[in-house]
C-alpha positions as CSV (number, residue, x, y, z in Angstrom):
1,X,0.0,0.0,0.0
2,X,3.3,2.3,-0.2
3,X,2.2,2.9,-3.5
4,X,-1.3,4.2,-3.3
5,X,-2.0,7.9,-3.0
6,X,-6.2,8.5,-1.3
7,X,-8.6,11.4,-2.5
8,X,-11.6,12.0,-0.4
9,X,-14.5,13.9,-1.5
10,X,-15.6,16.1,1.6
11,X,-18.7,17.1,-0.2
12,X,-20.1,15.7,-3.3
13,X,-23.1,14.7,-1.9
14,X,-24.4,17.5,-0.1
15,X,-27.9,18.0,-1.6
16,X,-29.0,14.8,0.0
17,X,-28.7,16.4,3.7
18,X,-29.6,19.9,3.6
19,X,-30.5,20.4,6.9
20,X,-27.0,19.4,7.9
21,X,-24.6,20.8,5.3
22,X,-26.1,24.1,5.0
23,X,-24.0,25.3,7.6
24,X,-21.2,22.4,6.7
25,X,-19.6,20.1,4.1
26,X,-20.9,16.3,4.1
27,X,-17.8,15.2,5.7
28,X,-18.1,17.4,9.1
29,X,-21.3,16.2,9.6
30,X,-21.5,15.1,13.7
31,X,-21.9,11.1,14.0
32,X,-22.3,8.6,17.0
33,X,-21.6,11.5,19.6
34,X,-17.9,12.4,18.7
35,X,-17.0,11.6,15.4
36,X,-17.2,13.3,12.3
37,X,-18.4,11.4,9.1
38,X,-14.8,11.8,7.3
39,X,-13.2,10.4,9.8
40,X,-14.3,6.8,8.5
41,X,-12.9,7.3,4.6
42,X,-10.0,8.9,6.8
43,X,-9.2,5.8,9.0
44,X,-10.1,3.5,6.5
45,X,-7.1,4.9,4.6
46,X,-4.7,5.2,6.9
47,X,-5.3,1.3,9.0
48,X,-4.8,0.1,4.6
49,X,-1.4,1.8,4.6
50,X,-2.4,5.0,3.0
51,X,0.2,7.8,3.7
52,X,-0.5,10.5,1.4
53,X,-4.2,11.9,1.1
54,X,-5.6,14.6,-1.4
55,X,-8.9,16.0,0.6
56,X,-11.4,17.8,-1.5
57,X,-13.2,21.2,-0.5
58,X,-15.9,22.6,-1.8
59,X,-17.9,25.2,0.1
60,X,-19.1,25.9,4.0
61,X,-15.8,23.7,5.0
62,X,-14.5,25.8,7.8
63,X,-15.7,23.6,10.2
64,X,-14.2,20.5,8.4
65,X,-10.7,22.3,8.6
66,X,-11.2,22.6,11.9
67,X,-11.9,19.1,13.2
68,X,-8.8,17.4,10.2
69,X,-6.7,20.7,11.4
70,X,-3.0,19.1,10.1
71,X,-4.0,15.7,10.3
72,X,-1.9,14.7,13.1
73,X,-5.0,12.8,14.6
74,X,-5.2,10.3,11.9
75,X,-1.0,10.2,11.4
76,X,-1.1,12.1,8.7
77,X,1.1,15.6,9.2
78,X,3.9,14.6,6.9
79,X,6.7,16.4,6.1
80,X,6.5,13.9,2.8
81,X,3.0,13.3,2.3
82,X,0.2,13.2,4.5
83,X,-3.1,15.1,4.3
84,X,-3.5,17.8,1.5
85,X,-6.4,19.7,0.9
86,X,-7.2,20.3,-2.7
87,X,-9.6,23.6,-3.9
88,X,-12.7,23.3,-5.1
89,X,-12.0,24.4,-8.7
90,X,-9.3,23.6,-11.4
91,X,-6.7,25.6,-12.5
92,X,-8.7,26.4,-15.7
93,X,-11.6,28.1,-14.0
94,X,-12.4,29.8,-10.6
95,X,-16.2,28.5,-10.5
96,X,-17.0,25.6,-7.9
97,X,-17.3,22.1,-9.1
98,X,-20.9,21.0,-10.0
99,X,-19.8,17.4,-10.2
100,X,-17.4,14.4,-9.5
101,X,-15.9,14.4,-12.9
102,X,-15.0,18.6,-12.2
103,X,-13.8,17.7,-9.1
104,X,-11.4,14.9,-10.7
105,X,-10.2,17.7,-13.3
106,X,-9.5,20.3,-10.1
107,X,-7.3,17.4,-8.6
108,X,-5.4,16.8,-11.8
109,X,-2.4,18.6,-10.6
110,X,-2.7,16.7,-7.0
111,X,-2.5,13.3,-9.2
112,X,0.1,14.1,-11.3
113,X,3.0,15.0,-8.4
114,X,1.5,11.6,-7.2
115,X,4.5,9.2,-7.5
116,X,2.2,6.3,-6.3
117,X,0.9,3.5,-8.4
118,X,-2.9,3.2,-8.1
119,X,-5.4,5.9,-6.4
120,X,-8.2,5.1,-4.0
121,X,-11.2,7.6,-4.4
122,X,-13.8,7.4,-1.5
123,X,-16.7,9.7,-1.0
124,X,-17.1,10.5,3.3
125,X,-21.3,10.2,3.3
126,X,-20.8,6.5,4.8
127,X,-20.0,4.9,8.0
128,X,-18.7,1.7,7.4
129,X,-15.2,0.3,7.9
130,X,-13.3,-1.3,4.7
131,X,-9.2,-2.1,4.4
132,X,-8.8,-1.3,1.1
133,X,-5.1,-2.9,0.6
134,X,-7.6,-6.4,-0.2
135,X,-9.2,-4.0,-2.9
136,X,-6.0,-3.1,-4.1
137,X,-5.0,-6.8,-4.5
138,X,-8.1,-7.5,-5.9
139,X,-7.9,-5.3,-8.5
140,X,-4.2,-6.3,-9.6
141,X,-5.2,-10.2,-9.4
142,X,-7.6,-9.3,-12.6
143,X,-5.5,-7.0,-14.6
144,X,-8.9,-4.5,-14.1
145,X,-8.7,-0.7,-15.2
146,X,-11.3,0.5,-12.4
147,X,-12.3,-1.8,-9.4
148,X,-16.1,-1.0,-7.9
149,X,-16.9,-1.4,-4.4
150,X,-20.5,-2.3,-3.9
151,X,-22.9,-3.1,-1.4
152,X,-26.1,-5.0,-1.3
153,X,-29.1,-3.6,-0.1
154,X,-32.2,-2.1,-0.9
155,X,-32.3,0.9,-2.6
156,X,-32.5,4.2,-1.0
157,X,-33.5,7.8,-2.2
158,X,-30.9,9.6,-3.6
159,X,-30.4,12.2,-6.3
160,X,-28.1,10.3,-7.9
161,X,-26.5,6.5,-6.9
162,X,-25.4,3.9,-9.3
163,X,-26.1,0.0,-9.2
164,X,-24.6,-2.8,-11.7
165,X,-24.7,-5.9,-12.7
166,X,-21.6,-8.4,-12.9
167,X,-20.6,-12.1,-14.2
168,X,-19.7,-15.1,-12.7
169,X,-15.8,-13.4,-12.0
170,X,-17.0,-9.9,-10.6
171,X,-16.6,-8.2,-14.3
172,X,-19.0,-5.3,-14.6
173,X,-21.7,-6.5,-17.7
174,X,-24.0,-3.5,-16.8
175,X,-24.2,0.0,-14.6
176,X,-27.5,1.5,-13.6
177,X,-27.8,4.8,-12.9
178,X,-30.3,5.9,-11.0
179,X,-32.2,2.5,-11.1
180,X,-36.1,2.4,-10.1
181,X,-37.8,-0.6,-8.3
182,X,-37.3,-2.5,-5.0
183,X,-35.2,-5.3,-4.2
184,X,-31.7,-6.0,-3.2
185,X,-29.2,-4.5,-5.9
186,X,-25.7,-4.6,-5.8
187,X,-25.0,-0.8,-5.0
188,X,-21.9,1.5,-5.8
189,X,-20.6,2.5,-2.2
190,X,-18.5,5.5,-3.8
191,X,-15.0,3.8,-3.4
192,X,-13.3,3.4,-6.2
193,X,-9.7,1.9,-7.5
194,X,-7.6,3.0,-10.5
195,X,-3.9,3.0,-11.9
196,X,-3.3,6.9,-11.0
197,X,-2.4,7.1,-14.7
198,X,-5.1,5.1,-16.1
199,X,-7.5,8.2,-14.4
200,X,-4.9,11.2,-15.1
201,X,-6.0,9.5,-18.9
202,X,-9.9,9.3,-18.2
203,X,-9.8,12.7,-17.1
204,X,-7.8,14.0,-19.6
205,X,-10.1,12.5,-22.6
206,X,-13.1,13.9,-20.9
207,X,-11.5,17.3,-20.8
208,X,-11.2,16.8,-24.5
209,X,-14.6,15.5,-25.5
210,X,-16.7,18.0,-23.8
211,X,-17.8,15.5,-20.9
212,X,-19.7,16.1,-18.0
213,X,-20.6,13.5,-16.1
214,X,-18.0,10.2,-14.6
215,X,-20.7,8.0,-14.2
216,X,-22.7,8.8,-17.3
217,X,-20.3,9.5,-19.5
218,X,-17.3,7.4,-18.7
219,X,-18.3,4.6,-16.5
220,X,-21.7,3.6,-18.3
221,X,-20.1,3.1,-21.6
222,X,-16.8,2.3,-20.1
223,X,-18.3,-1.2,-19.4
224,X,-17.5,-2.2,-23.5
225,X,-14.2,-0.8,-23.7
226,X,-12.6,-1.3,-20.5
227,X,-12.3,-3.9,-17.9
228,X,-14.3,-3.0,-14.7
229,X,-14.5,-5.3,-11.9
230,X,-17.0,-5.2,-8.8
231,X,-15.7,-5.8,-5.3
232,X,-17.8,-7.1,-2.8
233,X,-18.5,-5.3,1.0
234,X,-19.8,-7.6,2.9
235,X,-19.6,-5.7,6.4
236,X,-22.1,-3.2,8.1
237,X,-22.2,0.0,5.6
238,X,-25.1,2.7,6.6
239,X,-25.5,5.7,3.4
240,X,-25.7,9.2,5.1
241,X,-28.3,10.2,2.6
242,X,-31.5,11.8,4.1
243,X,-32.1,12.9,7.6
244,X,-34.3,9.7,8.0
245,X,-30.7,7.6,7.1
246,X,-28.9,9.9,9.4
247,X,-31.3,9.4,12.2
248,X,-31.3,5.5,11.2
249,X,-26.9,5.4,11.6
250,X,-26.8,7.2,14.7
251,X,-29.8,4.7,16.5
252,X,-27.7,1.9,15.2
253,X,-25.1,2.6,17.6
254,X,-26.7,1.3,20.5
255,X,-27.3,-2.0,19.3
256,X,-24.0,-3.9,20.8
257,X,-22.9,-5.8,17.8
258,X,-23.3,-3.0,15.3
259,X,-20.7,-1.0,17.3
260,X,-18.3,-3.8,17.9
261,X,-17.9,-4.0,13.9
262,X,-17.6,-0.7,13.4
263,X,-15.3,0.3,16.2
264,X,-13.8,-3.0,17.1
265,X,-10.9,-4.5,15.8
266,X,-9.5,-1.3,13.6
267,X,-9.3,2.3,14.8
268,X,-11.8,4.8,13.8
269,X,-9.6,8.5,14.4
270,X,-10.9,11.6,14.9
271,X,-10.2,14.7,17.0
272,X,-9.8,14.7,20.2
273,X,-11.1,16.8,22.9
274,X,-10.7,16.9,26.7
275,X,-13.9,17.2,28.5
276,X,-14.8,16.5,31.6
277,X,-16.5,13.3,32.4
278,X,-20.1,13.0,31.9
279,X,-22.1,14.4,34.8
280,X,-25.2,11.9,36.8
281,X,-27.5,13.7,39.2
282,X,-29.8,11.6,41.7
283,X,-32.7,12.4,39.6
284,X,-31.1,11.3,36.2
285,X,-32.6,8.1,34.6
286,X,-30.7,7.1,31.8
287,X,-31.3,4.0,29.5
288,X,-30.0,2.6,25.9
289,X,-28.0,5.4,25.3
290,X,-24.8,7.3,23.9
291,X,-23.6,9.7,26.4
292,X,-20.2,12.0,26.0
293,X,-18.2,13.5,27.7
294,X,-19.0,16.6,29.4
295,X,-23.2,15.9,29.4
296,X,-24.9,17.0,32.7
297,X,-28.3,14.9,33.1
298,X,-30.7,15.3,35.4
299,X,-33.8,14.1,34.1
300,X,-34.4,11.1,31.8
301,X,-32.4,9.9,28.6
302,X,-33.9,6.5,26.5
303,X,-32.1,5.4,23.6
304,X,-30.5,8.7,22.7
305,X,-27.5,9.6,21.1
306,X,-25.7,12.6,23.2
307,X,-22.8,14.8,21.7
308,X,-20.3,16.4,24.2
309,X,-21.6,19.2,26.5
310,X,-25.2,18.8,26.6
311,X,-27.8,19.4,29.4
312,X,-30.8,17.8,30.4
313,X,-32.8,19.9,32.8
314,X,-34.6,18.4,36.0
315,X,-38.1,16.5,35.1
316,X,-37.3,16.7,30.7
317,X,-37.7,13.4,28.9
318,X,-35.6,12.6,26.1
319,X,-36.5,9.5,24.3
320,X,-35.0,8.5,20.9
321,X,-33.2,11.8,20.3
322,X,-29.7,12.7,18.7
323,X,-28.8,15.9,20.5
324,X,-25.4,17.5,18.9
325,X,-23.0,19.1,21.1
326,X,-23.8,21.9,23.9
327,X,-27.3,21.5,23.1
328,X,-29.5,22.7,26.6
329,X,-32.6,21.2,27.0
330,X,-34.7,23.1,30.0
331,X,-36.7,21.7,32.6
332,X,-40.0,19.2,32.4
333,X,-39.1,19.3,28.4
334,X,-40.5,16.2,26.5
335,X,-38.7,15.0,23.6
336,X,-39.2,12.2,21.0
337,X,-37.4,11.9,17.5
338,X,-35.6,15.2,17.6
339,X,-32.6,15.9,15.9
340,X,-31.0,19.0,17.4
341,X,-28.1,20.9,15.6
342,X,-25.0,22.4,17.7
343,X,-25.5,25.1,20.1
344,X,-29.8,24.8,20.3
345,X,-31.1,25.9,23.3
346,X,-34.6,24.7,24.0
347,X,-36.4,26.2,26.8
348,X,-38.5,24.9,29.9
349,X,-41.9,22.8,29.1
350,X,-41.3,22.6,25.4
351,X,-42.8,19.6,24.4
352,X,-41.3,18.3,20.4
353,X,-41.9,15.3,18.6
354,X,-41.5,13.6,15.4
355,X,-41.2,10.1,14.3
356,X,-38.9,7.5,12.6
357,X,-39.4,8.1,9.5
358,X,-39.3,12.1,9.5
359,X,-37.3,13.4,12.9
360,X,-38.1,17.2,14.2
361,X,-35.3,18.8,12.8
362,X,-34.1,22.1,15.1
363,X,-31.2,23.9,13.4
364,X,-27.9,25.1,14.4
365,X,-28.0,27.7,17.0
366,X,-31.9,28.0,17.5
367,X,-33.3,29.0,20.7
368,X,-37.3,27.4,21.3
């Protein structure tokens, strides 16, 4: 894995959460009570051997340069190396990326001071834990140009996902984009393996042919003309999608086994802050749940996921809530499916609720 170089895409997929990355790029999006959703495409990199990493911005990513900082959480400040972040735009124009393929074309120069072999792309919209050194090896075994890491599960709602078809030795016969129906398909995950040169030359010929699209205008046909192979993820994968999959992720976590495969044998990084310890009063009742460091509860928590710093007054009940960090919740509050932004404040004897399907949403900073 020496010779593998890792681009990230912070934020190619930020229309599917707008109530999250409005203030913030997809990959700074709070998960699980202290992590961030990079920081799984980020570990995943470094526990495969990845040293160098090419991190692309787009906009609203202060808050994603604050939690990567130099990358000295995940190994990665390098004097040769390490974690770079690439603009959103090419050196031909000063206009934001619309698209993965512009995004490609704005890390062009990042890919070609690359002196490593094969490139790992991975999107940071997904939790799930993958060592991509076996995808490496299972890409050179088969002589592929482009190795596809998929999924199966049903399909979800997105504005734009791709599923395919294979043959009996994992060759790609067929990719769908945007496929309609239900059933299980074998789903694109956004992780993606290439000879750095083979994509500095896919790039390139797009340039030159007026493309706009990867997946439409490359990928698709590519499937007659080159040799694209499928590589199976069989582990626990959850799609950060829609505030309904968000809500769906973060509940995950207190089921016992889910965490023990995403955070048991490998190291998930991430920034770390010292806090004090989680506060108990007599009065707090606390079940099922995700509490962090520096909470102060006094009433009662139930199957909740708690980010660092928030309060829960005397009397409140707070059942089946994600509440992000130094959230206040008053006294005799009652809560059910909420999902609170950083910094909310909600005052005494609100009462909020929504369901599983569609949480109440309160933005960053709001006061109720």
């Amino acid at each position: 894995m020496a010779t593998t170089v890792g681009v990230i895409f912070s934020s190619i997929n930020e229309e599917d959460i707008p109530e999250l990355t409005k203030v913030r790029s997809t990959g700074s999006v709070p998960y699980g009570g202290r992590y961030r959703l990079v920081d799984f495409a980020l570990s995943n990199m470094v526990n495969s051997g990845i040293t160098t990493v090419g991190m692309i911005t787009k906009n609203n990513y202060q808050s994603l340069m604050d939690h990567i900082g130099s990358g000295k959480y995940w190994d990665l400040a390098r004097k040769d190396g390490g974690l770079i972040l690439l603009p959103p735009y090419s050196d031909e124009t000063e206009t934001l990326y619309k698209n993965r393929l512009e995004a490609l074309k704005g890390a062009m120069a990042f890919l070609r001071k690359a002196k490593e072999d094969f490139v790992v792309l991975a999107d940071s919209d997904a939790v799930y834990k993958l060592d991509y050194s076996k995808v490496i090896e299972a890409h050179i075994a088969k002589n592929a140009d482009i190795t596809m890491v998929y999924h199966e599960h049903e399909l979800v709602k997105s504005h734009y996902y791709m599923a395919f078809e294979t043959d009996k030795n994992d060759k790609i016969t067929d990719i769908q984009i945007n496929p309609t129906g239900k059933g299980v398909k074998k789903n694109y995950i956004n992780v993606m393996v290439a000879r750095t040169s083979f994509l500095l030359r896919l790039i390139q010929d797009a340039i030159q042919h007026g493309y706009t699209s990867f997946g439409k205008d490359i990928l698709s046909p590519g499937v007659k003309t080159y040799n694209l192979y499928a590589y199976k993820f069989d582990g626990y994968y959850a799609n950060i999608c829609s505030l309904e999959s968000y809500f769906k992720a973060n509940m995950a976590l207190l089921d016992k086994n889910v965490r023990q495969e995403i955070f048991g044998d490998r190291d998930v990084y991430t920034k770390v802050n010292d806090s004090a310890p989680a506060k108990f009063a007599a009065s707090a009742v606390v079940k099922n749940s995700l509490v962090s460091d520096g909470c102060v509860i006094e009433g009662t928590v139930e199957n909740c996921v708690l980010f660092r710093g928030v309060k829960i007054g005397k009397g409140s009940v707070v059942k089946n809530c994600i509440l992000m960090t130094d959230n206040i919740v008053g006294d005799n509050c009652k809560l059910a499916y909420v999902v609170s932004d950083k910094n909310s404040v909600i005052r005494d004897k609100r009462e909020l609720a929504g369901c599983e399907v569609q949480p109440y949403f309160i933005n960053k900073g709001s006061l109720i």
